[in-house]
C-alpha positions in Angstrom: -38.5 -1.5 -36.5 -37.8 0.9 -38.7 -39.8 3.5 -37.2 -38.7 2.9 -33.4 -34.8 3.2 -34.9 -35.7 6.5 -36.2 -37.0 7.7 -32.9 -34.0 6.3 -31.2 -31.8 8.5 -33.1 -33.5 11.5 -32.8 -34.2 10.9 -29.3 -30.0 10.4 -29.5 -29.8 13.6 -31.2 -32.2 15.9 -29.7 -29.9 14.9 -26.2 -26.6 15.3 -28.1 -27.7 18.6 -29.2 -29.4 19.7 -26.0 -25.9 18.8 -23.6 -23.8 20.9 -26.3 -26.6 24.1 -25.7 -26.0 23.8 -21.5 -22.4 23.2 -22.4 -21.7 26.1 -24.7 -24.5 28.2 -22.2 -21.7 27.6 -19.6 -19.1 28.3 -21.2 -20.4 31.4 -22.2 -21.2 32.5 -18.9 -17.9 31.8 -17.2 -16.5 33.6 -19.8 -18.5 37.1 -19.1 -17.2 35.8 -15.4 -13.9 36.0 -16.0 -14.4 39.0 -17.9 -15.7 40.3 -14.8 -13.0 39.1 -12.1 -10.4 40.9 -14.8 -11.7 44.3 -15.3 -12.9 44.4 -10.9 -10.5 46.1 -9.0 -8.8 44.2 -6.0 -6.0 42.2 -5.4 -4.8 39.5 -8.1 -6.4 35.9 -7.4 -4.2 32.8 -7.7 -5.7 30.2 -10.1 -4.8 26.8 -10.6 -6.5 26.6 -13.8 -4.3 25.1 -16.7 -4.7 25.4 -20.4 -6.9 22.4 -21.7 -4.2 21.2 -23.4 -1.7 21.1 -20.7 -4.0 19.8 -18.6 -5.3 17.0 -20.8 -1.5 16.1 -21.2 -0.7 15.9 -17.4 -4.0 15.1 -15.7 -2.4 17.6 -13.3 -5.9 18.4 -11.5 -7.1 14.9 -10.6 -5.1 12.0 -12.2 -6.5 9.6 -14.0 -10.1 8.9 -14.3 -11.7 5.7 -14.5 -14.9 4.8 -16.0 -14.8 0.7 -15.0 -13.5 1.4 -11.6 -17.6 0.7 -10.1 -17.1 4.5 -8.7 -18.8 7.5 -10.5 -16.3 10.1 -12.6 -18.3 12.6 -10.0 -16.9 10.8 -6.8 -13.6 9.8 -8.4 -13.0 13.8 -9.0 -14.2 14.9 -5.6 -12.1 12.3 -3.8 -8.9 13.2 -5.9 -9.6 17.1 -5.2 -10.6 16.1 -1.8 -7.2 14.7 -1.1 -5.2 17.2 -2.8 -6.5 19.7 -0.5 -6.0 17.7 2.3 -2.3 17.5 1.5 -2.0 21.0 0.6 -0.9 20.8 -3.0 -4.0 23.4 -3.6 -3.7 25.9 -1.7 -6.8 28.1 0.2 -7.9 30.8 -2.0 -6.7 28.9 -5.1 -9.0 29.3 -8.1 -10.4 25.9 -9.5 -10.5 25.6 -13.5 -13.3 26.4 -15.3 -16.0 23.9 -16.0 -15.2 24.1 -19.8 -11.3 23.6 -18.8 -11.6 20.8 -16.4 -14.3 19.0 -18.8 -11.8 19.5 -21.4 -8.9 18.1 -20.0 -10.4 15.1 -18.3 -12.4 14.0 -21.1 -15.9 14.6 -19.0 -19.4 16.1 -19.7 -19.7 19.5 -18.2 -22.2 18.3 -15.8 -19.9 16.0 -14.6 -18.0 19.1 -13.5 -20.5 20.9 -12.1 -22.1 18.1 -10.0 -18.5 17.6 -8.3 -17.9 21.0 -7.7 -21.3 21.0 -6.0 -20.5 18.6 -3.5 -16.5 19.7 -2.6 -19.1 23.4 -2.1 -21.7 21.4 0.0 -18.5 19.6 2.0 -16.4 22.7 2.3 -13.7 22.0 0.4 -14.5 24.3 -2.3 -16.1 28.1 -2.0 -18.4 29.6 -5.1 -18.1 33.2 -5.3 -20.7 35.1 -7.7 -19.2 36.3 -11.0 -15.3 34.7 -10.7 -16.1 30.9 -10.0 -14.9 28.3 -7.6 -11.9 28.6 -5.1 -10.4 26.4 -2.3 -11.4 27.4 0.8 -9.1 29.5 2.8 -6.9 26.8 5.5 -9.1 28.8 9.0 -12.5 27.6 7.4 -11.4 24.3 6.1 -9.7 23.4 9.2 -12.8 24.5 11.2 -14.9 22.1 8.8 -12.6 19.3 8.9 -12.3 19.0 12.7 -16.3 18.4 12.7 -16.2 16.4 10.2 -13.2 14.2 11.7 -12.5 14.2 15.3 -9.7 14.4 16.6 -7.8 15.2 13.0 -4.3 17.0 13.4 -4.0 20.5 12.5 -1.4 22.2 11.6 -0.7 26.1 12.8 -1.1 28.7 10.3 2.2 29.6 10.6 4.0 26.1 9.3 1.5 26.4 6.5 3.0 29.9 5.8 6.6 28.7 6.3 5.7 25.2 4.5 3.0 26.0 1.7 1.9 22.4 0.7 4.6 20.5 2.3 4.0 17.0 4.3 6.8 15.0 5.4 7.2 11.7 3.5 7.7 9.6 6.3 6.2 5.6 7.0 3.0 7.2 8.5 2.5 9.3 4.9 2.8 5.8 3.4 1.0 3.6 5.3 -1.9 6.5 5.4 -1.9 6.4 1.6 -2.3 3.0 1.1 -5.2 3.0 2.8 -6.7 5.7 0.6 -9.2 4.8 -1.8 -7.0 6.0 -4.7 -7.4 3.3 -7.9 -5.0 0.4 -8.0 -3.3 1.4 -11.2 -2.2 4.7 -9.3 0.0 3.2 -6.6 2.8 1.2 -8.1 4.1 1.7 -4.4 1.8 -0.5 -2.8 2.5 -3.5 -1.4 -0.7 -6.0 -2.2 -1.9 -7.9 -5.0 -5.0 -6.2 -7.1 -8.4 -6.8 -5.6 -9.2 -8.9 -8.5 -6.0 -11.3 -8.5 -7.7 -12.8 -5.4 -10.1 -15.2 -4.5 -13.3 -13.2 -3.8 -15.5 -16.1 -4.0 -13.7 -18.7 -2.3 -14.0 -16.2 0.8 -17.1 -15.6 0.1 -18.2 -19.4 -0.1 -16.3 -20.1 3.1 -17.8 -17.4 4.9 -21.2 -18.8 4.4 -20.3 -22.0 5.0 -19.2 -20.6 8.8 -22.0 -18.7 9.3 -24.3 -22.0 8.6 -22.2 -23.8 11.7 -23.9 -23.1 15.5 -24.7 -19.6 16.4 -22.9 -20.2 19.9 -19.2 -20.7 17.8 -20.2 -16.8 16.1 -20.7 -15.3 19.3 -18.3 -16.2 21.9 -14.6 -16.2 22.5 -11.7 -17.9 20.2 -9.2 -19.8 22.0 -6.3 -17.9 22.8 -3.6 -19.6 21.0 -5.7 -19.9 18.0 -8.2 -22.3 16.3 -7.2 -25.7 16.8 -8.0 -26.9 13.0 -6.3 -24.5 11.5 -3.1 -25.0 13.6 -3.4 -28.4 12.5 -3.8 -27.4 8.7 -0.8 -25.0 9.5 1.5 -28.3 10.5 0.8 -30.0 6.8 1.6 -26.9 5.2 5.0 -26.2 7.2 5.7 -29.9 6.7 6.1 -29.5 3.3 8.3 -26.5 4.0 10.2 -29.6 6.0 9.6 -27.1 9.1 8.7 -29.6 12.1 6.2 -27.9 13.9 3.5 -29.7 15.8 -0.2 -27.6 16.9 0.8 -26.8 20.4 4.1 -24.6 18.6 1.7 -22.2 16.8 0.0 -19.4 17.7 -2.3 -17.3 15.5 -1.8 -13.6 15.0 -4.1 -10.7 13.5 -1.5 -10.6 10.7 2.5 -10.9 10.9 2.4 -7.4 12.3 1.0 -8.2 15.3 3.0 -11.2 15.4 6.0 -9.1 15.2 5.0 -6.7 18.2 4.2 -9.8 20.1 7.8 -11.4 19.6 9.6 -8.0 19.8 7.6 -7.4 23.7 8.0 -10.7 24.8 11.9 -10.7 24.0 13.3 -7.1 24.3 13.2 -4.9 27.3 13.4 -1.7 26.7 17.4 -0.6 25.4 17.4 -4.1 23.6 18.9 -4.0 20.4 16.9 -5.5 17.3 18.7 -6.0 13.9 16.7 -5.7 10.7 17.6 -6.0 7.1 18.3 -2.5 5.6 16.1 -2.4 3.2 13.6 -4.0 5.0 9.5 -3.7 5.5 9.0 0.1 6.5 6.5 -0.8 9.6 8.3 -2.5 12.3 11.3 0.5 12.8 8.5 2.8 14.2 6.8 -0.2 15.8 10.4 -1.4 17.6 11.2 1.9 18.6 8.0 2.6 20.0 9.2 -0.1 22.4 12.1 2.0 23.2 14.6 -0.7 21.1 17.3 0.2 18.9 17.1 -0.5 15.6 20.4 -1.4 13.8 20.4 -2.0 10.1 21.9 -5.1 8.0 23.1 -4.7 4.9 20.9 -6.8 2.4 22.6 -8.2 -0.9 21.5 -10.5 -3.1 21.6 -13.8 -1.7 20.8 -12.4 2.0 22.9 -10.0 4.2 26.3 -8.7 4.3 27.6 -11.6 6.9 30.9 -9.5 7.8 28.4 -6.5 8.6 26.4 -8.8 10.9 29.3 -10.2 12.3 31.2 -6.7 13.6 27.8 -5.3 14.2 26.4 -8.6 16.2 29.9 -8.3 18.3 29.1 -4.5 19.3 25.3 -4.3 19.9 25.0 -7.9 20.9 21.4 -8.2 19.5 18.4 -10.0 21.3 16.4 -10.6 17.7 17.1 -10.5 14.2 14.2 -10.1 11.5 14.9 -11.3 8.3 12.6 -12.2 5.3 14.6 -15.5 3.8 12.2 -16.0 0.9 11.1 -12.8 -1.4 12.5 -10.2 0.7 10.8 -6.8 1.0 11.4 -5.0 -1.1 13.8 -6.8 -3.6 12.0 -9.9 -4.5 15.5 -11.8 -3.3 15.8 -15.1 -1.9 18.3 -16.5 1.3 21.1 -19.0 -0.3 22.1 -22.1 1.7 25.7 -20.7 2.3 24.4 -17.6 4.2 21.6 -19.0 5.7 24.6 -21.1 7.7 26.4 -18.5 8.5 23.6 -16.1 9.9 22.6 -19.2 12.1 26.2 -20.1 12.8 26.6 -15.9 14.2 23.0 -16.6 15.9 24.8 -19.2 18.2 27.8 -17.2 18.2 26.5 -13.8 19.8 22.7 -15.6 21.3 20.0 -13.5 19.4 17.0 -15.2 18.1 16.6 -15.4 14.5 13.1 -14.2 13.7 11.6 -15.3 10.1 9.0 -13.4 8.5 7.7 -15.7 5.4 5.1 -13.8 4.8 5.3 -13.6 1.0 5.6 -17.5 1.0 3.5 -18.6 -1.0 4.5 -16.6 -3.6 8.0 -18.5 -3.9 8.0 -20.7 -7.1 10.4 -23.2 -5.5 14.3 -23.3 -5.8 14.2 -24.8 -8.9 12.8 -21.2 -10.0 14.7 -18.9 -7.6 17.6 -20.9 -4.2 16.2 -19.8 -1.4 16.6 -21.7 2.4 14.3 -21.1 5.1 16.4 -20.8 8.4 13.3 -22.4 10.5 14.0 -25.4 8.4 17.5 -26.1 8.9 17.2 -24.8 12.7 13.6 -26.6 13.7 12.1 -24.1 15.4 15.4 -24.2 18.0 16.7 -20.5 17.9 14.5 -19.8 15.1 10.9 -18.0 15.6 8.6 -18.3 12.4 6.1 -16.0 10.8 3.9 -15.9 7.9 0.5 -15.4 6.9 -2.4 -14.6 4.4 -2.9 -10.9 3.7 -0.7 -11.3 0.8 -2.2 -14.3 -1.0 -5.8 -14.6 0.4 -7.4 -11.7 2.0 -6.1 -8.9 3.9 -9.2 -8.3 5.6 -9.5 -11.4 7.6 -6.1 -10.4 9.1 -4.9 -14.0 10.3 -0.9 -14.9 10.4 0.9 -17.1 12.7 3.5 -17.6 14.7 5.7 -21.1 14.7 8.4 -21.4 17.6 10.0 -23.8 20.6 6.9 -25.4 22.6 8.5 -23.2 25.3 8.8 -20.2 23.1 4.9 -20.7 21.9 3.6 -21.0 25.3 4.7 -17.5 26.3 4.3 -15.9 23.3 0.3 -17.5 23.5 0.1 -15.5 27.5 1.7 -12.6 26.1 -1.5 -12.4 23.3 -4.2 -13.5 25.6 -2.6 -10.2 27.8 -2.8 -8.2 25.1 -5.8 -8.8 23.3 -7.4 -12.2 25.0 -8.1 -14.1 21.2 -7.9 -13.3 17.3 -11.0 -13.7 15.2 -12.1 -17.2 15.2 -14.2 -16.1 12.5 -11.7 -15.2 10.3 -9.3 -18.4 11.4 -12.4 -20.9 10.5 -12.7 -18.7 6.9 -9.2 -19.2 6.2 -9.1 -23.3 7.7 -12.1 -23.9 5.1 -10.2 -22.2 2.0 -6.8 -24.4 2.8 -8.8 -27.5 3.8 -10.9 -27.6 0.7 -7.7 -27.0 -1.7 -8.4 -23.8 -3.2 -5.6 -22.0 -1.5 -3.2 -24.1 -3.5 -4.8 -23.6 -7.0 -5.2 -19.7 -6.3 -1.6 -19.3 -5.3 -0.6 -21.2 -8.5 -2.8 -18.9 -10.5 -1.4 -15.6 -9.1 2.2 -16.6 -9.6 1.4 -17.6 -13.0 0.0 -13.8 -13.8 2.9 -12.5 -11.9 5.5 -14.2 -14.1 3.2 -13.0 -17.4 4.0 -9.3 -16.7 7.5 -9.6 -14.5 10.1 -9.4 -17.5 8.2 -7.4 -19.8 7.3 -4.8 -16.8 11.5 -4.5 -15.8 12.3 -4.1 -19.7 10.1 -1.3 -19.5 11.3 0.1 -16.4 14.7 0.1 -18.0 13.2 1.8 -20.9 12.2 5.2 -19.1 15.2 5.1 -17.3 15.1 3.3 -13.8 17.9 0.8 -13.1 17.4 -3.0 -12.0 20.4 -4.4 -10.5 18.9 -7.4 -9.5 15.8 -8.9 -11.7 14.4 -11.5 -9.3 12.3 -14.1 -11.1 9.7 -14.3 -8.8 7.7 -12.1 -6.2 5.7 -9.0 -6.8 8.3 -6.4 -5.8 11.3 -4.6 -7.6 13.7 -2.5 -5.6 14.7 0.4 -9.0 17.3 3.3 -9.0 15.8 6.2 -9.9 18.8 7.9 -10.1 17.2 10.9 -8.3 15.9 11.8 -4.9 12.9 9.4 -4.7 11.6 11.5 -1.6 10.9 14.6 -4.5 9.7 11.6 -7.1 7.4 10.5 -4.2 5.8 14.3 -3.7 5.6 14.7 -7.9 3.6 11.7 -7.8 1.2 12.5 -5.5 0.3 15.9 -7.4 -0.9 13.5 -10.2 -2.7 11.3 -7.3 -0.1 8.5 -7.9 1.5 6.6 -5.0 5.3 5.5 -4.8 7.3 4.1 -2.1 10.3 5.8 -1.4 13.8 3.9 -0.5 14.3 6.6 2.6 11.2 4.6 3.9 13.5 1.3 3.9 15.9 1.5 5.9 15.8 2.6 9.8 18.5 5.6 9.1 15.3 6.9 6.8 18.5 9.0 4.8 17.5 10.4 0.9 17.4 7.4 -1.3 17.9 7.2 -5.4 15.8 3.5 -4.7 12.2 2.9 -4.4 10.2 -0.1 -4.7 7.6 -0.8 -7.3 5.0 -3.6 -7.9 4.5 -5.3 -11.1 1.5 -5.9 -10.2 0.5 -2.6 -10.1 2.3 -1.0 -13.0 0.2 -1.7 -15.5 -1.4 2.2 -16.3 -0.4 4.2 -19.3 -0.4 7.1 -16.9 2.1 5.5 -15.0 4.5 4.8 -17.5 4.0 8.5 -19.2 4.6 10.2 -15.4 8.0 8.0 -14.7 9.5 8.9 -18.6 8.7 12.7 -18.5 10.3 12.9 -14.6 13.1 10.4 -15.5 13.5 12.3 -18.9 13.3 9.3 -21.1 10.7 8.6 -23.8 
């Protein structure tokens, strides 16, 4: 034993030593390069390079690295490069750091360096040039290599870049675009899901082989176009104890409350129609509605639901065909609908005839109103001028993509021909996953478990948040989402962040006027980085 330890360590130590030779051989040999660049004659080249420790300090270059994220530090740092180019915060012709420097500051080996700048070279992102190092290729070439690497990606004209150097509007497409990008979930406290990990992987997983084990015949053909039947039925238990009266025939299932949305918004609008939402409300649907050629009028959100005079004078002018409103955990405050104005939006509802259309979609999130009042207007209108939505993307799996819609039999029945139109069925696929996971009871103990975890880290996360400065008017005690006053233009916050590869939701993306907002919305759940915390307190200027 003895004698194999002893090898160990000098195998140990004959590596150690051997990485510090390449390592110092490197660094000496950028060095003579630099030397080079200095004393060649030629125009002045523009470096991005940082001191080590500035750089260490700010994680300017790529963010935050992760060694237990199950990517490599090599792909982490040419995907965080990668998308800084891409959003022209480096610049073509912009010198990289030097190995030693970027090693240095992101706590890597030197090879890691050099194996990522390999392949940003070998996928044109990056140009090495004999004797002064590595650069960002100029915007003609990286264009040209972009477009045949992605069809059919936007350009932009050379001369917007030269009017615009490194600007991109912050707008719902730049958010939505983001979220999809495979930054690390502890760098977008703007997101609007749970952590991969909060859900129920292997419930999925168990449910999806347990479908795939039923008759070939049900994998290959056609859903039924108002959904599968089981899981309609399931669906009636669940809005029973919601005391929401729906039976099967009333649902219809949706890829998602988005679709469910555009479905509700074509069947009942013509084009010149006006649609109310809350203001703030969920980003997606002002695009969406106005893509329809609708107007989109904003409601005033407060604390216990909207501003009912504002409805009132603006119902009486626009005379409104639809309302969306999240009653329960609103997006993005986390507040709830009281009883007292859940009466008077139905009582204006019959007043001015616009149907009330409830998006629950963060529902089973809600504690109960012993935790935090809140009335659902589909249960104290029965499905009568009331249309419901909800779904799972939230709580069980975004990628199965299932939500549902709960109205009037009559309501239903078009709304079920105005799907089969538009894309014939959902994924019965996905339906039968998500019937097995409610039907067996798991969905209920998961939902428990993820509230549980959310209302571990909600108080302590706003004291912090109040710590470095952002305000909290309203602390709901439940939900995933806080709606904070930066106290600054949250649009400029938004572009900081992204320069340290973090992701934050703007309030200008809120609200349907899309003015400069002091707000933003943040995710517990996703607020849990050191990185995070030391961005926000040297841009809010507290410590």
């Amino acid at each position: 034993m003895t004698n194999t330890r002893s090898r160990t360590s000098l195998l140990g130590a004959a590596a150690s030593a051997a990485a510090e030779a390449v390592a110092d051989a490197l660094a000496a040999a950028e060095a003579r390069s630099a030397a080079k660049a200095a004393a060649a004659p030629g125009p002045a080249v523009t470096s991005v390079a940082v001191a080590p420790s500035k750089a260490a300090k700010t994680g300017a270059m790529v963010g935050l690295l992760s060694r237990e994220s199950g990517e490599t530090l090599i792909d982490q740092i040419v995907r965080s490069v990668t998308a800084r180019i891409d959003d022209r915060l480096l610049r073509g012709g912009a010198r990289m750091p030097s190995i030693r420097a970027f090693a240095a500051a992101h706590s890597v080996s030197a090879f890691t360096v050099v194996a990522s700048y390999d392949k940003l070279v070998a996928s044109g992102y990056l140009e090495s040039r004999r004797g002064a190092g590595f650069f960002v290729r100029e915007p003609a070439a990286m264009e040209l290599n972009l477009a045949e690497r992605r069809p059919g990606a936007r350009r932009r004209s050379a001369e917007g870049e030269r009017e615009h150097p490194g600007a991109k509007p912050i707008d719902v497409v730049w958010l939505v675009r983001n979220m999809f990008r495979q930054m690390p979930y502890g760098q977008m406290p703007g997101t609007g899901v749970l952590p991969p990990d909060w859900l129920d992987g292997a419930a999925i997983a168990n449910a999806l082989r347990s479908v795939s084990r039923q008759h070939p015949n049900l994998l290959v053909s056609y859903g039924v176009p108002q959904g599968f039947l089981p899981l309609r039925q399931q669906l009636q238990l669940k809005f029973a104890e919601l005391e929401i009266a729906a039976a099967p025939e009333q649902i219809v299932t949706t890829a998602g409350v988005t679709q469910g949305l555009d479905l509700v918004a074509r069947e009942f609008t013509r084009p010149g129609d006006t649609i109310f939402v809350d203001d703030p409300a969920w980003f997606l649907m002002f695009g969406s509605f106005a893509a329809l050629g609708a107007k989109v009028v904003g409601i005033p959100r407060l604390a216990d639901g909207p501003d009912i005079a504002q409805l009132a004078e603006l119902a009486a002018l626009h005379k409104p065909k639809l309302y969306i409103i999240n009653s329960v955990l609103h997006n993005p405050s986390s507040t709830s609908l009281s009883a007292a104005k859940a009466f008077q939006v139905l009582r204006l509802a019959e007043e001015h005839d616009f149907i009330l259309v409830e998006d629950d979609i963060y529902c089973d999130l809600h504690p109960g109103s012993a935790v935090q009042p809140a009335t659902r207007l589909a249960a104290l209108d029965q499905l009568q001028r009331v249309v419901y939505l909800g779904g799972f993307s939230k709580t069980m799996a975004a990628n199965l993509r299932v939500g549902y819609i709960a109205a009037s039999p009559e309501r239903a029945e078009r709304l079920a021909d105005r799907k089969m139109l538009t894309m014939l069925t959902t994924s019965d696929i996905g339906e039968r996953v998500v019937y097995k996971v409610l039907s067996e009871g798991l969905f209920r103990k998961h939902t428990d478990r993820v509230r549980a975890r959310l209302d571990t880290i909600r108080a302590k996360t706003i004291r912090q948040m109040e710590r470095v400065g952002l305000k909290v008017d309203v602390a709901s005690p439940a939900g995933m989402f806080v709606w904070a006053d930066a106290g600054c233009d949250t649009n400029v916050l938004t572009e900081k962040a992204m320069a340290h590869n973090m992701l934050l939701a703007p309030g200008s993306l809120f609200s349907p006027k899309q003015l400069p907002s002091t707000r933003m919305r943040l995710n517990v759940a996703a607020m849990q980085e050191p990185a995070v915390w030391r961005f926000l307190e040297r841009e809010l200027g507290r410590s």
